[in-house]
OpenMM code with the backbone's topology and positions (N, CA, C; nanometers):
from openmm import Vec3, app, unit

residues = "UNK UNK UNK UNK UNK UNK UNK UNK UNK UNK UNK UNK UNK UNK UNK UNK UNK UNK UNK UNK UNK UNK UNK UNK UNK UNK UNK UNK UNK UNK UNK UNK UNK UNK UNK UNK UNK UNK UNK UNK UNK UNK UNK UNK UNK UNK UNK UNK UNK UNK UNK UNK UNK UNK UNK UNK UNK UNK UNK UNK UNK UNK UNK UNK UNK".split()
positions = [
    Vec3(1.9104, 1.0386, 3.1167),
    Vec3(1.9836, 0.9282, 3.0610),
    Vec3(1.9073, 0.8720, 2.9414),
    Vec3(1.9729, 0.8948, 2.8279),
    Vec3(1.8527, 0.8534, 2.6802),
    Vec3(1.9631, 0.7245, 2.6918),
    Vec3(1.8110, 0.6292, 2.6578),
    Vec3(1.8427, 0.5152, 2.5806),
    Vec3(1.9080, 0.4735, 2.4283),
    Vec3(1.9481, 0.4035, 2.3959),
    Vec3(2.0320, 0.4076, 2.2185),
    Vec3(1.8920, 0.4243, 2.1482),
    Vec3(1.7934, 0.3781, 2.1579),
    Vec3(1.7081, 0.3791, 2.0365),
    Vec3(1.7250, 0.5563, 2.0379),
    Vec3(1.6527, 0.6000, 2.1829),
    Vec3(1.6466, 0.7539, 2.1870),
    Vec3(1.7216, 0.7797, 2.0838),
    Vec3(1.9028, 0.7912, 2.0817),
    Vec3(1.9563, 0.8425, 2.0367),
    Vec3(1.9566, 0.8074, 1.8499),
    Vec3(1.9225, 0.7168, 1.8278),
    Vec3(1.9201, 0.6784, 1.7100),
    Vec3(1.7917, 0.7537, 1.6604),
    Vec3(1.6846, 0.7816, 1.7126),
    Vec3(1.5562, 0.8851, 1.6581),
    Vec3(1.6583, 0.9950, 1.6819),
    Vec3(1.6752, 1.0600, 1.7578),
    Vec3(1.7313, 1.2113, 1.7537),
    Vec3(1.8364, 1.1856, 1.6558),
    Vec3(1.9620, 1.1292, 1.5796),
    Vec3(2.0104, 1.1175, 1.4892),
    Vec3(1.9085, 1.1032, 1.3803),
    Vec3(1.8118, 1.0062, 1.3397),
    Vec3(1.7059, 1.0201, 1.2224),
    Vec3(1.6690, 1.1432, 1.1864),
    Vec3(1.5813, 1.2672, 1.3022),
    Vec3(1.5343, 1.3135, 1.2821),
    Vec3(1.6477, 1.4558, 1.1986),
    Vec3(1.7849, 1.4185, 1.3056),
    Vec3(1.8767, 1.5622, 1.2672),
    Vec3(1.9176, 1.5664, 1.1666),
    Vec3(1.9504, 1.4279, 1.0942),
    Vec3(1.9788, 1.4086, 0.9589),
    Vec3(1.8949, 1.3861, 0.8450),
    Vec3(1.7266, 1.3899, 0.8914),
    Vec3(1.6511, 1.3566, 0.7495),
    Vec3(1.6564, 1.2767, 0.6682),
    Vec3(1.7520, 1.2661, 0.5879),
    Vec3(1.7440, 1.1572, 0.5164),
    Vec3(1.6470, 1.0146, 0.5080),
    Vec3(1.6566, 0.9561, 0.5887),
    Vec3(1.5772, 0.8861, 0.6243),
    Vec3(1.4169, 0.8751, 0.6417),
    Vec3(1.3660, 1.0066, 0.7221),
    Vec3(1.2463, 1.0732, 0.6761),
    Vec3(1.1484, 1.0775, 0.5695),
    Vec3(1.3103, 1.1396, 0.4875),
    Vec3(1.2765, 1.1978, 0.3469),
    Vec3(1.2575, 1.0672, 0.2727),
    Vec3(1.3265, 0.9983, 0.2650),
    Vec3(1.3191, 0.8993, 0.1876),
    Vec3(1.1910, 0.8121, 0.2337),
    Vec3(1.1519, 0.7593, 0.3577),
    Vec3(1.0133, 0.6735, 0.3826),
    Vec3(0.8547, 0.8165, 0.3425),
    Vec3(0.9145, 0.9245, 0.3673),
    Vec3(0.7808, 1.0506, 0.3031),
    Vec3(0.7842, 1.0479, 0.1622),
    Vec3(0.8963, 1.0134, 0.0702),
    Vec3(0.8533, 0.9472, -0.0492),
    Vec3(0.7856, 0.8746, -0.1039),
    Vec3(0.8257, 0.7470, -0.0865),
    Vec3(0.8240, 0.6400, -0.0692),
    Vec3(0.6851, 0.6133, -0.0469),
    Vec3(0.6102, 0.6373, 0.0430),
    Vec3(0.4697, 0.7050, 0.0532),
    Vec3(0.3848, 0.7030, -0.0388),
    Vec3(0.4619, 0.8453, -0.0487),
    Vec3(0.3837, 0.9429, -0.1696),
    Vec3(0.3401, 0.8596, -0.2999),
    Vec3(0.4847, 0.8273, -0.3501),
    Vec3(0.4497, 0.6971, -0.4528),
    Vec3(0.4014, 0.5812, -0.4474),
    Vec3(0.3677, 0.5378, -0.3804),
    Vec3(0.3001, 0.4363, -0.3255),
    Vec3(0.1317, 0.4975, -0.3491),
    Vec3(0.1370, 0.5847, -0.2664),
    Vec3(-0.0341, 0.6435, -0.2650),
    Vec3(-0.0905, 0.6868, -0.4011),
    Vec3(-0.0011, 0.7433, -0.4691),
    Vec3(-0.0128, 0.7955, -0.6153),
    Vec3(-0.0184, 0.6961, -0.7064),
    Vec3(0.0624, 0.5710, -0.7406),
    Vec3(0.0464, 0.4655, -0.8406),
    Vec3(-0.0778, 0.3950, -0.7371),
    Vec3(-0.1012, 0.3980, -0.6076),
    Vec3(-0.2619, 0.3412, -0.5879),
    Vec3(-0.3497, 0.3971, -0.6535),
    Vec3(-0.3592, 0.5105, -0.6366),
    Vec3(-0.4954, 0.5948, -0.7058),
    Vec3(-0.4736, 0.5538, -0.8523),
    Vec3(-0.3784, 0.5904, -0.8990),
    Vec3(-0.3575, 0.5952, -1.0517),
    Vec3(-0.3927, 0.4098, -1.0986),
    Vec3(-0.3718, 0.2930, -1.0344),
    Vec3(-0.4056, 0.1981, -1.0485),
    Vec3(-0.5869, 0.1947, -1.0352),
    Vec3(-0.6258, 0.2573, -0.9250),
    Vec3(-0.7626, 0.1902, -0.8875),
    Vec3(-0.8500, 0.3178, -0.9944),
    Vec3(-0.7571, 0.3714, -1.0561),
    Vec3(-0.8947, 0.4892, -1.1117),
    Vec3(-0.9347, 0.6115, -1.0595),
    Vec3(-0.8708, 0.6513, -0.9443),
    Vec3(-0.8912, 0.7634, -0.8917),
    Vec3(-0.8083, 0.9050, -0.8825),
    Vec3(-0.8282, 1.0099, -0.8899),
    Vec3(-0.7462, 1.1394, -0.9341),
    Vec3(-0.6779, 1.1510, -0.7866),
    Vec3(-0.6121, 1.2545, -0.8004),
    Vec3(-0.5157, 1.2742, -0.6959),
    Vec3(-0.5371, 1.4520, -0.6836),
    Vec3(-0.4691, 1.4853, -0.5887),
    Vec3(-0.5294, 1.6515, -0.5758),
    Vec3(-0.4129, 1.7089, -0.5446),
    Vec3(-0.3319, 1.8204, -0.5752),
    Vec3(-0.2000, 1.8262, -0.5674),
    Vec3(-0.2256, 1.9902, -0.5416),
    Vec3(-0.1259, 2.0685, -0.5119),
    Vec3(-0.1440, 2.1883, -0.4394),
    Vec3(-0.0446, 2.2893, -0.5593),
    Vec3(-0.0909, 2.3521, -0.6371),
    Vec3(-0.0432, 2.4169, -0.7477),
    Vec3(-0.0811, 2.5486, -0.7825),
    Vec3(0.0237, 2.6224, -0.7917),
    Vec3(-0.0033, 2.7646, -0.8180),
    Vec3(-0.0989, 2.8250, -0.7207),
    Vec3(-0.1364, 2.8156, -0.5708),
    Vec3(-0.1735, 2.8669, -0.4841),
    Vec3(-0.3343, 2.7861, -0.4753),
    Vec3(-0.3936, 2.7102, -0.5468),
    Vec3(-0.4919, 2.6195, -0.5838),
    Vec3(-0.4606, 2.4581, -0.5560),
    Vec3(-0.5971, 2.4291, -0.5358),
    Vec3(-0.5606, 2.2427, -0.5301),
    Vec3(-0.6406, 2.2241, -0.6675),
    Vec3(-0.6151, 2.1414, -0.7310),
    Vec3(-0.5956, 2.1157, -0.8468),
    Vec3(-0.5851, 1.9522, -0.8556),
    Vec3(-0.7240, 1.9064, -0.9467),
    Vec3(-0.7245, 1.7592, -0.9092),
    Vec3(-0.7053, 1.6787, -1.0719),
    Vec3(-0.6224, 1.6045, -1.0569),
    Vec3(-0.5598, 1.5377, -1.1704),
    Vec3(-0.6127, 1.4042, -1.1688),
    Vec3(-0.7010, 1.3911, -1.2934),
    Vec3(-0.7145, 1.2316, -1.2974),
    Vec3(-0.6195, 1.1379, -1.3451),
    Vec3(-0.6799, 1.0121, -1.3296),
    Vec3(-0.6023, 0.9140, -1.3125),
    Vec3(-0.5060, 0.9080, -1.4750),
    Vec3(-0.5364, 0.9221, -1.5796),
    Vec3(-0.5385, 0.8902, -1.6815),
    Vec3(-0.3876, 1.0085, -1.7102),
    Vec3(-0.3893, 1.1079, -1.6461),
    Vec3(-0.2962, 1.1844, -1.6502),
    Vec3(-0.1470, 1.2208, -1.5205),
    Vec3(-0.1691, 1.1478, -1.4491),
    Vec3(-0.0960, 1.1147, -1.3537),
    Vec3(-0.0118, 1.0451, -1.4351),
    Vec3(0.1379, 1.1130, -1.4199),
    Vec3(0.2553, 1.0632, -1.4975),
    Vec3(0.2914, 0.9601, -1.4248),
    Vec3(0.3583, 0.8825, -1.4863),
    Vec3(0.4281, 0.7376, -1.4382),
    Vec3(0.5040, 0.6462, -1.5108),
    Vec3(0.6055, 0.5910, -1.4432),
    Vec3(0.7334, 0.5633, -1.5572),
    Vec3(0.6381, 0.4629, -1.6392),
    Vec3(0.7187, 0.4320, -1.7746),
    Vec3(0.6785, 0.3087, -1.7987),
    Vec3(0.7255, 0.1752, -1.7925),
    Vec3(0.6875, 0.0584, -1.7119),
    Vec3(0.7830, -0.0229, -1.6804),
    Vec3(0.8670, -0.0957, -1.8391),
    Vec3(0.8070, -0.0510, -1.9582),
    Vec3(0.8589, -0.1342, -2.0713),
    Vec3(0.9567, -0.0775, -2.0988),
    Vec3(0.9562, 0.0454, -2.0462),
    Vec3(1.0877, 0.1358, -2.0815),
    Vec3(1.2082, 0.1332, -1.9578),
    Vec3(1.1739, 0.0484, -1.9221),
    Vec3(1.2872, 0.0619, -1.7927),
    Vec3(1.4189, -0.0764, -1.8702),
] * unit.nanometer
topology = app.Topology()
chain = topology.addChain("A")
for resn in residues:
    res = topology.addResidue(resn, chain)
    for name in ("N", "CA", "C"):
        topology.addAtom(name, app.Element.getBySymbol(name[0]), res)
């Protein structure tokens, strides 16, 4: 006998969305941290990790928004 939350995780998980969107969400978050405090980020490229400093870590610009 699943409870509603139960069923509301087993709907989250079958549909993703949701997932996907807070594993974003994240990501950018962790990335404009580093890129704020000065620190590179290490990203997994062409079969290599590959570490990008801060200075080159793309990011919108808010003047252009």
């Amino acid at each position: 006998m699943a409870t509603e939350s139960q069923k509301d995780i087993a709907k989250i998980f079958d549909e993703r969305t949701l997932i996907e969107e807070a594993l974003n969400a994240a990501v950018r978050e962790a990335v404009l941290r580093h890129k704020q405090l000065g620190l590179p980020v290490v990203v997994w490229r062409d079969g290599k990790t590959v570490w990008i400093p801060p200075e080159e870590i793309p990011w919108p610009d808010p003047s252009q928004e």
